[in-house]
N, C-alpha and C positions, 0 to 999 in steps of 0.2 A: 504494500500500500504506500500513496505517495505522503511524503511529510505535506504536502498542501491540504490534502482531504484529510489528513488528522489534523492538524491546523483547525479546517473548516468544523469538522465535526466537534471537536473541543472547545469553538466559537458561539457553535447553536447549542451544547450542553450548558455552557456558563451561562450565556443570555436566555436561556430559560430558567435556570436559575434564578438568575436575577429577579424575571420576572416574576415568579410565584412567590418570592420574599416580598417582594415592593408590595405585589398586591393583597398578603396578608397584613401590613401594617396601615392599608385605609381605613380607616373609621368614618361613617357618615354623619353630615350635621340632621339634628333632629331639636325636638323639644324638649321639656320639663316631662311632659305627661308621656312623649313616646319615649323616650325613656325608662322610664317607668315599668311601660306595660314591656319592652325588649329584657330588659338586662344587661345587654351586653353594652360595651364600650362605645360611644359615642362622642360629639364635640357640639356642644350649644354655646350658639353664639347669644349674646343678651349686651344688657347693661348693667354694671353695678349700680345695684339698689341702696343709694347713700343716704336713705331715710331708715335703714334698717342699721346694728351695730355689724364692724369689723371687729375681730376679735385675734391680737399678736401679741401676744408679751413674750419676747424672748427672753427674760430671764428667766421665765417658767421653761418656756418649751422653744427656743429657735427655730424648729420645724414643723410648726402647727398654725396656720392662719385660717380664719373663718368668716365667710364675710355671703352678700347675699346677693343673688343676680337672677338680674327679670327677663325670662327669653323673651324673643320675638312675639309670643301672642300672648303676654301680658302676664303670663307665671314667674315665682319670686319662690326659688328655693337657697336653702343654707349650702354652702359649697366650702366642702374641706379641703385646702390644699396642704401637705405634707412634707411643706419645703418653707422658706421662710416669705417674705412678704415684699414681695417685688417692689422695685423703687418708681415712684412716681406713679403707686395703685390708682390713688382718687383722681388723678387725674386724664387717666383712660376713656375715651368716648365708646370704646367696644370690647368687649369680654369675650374669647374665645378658651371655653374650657374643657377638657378632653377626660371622660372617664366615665364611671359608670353611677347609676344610683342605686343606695344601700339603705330600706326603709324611706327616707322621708328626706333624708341628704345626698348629696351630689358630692361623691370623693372624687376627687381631680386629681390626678399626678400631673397632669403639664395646663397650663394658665399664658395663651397668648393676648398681650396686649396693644389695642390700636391707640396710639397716643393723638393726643393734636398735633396739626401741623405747625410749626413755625412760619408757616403762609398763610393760616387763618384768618389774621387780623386783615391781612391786604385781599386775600380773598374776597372776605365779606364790604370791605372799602368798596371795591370795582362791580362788586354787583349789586349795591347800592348807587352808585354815582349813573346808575346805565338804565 
């Protein structure tokens, strides 16, 4: 056999590879309630609900923050993350939190944050002045 067709053949083994890892670490976005009724690992997107408390004391616990986020169709659950309390939390306009729910809570291992822009201000300028 030629070193090119094992070449080839060891090219489409890996990238199939690849491809059935990648595709077991999508999770899709959903809700509060579908959530819920699934189980499994999910990503809800919302907003931190800043009328409800956050909850960080790292002298008790460094890895424990608790705070509360409203999806998209207006559900407001407690959301555990098990890591410490990311800088510039309150100030996130979008909440993207990846995990599953356990009871009545939403444990999160990873927590992506949409910050504002530093173009905001001029943003809203130019579409005001127009």
């Amino acid at each position: 056999m030629k070193k090119s067709y094992i070449l080839a053949l060891l090219f489409v083994v890996v990238s199939i590879f690849l491809l059935i890892n990648a595709s077991s670490d999508m999770t899709r976005y959903t809700s509060f309630a579908q959530a819920s009724a699934s189980g499994d690992e999910v990503k809800i997107v919302g907003t931190l609900a800043k009328e409800k408390d956050m909850i960080y004391n790292p002298e008790k616990d460094p890895n424990l923050f608790s705070f509360y986020v409203t999806d998209k169709k207006g559900e407001s659950k407690k959301v555990i993350l098990k890591a410490a309390k990311p800088q510039d939390f309150e100030l996130s306009e979008q909440i993207v939190v990846t995990g599953k729910m356990v009871g009545d809570e939403f444990i999160a291992k990873d927590v992506l944050l949409k910050c504002p822009s530093k173009y905001k201000d001029e943003e809203i300028y130019i579409k005001s002045e127009s």
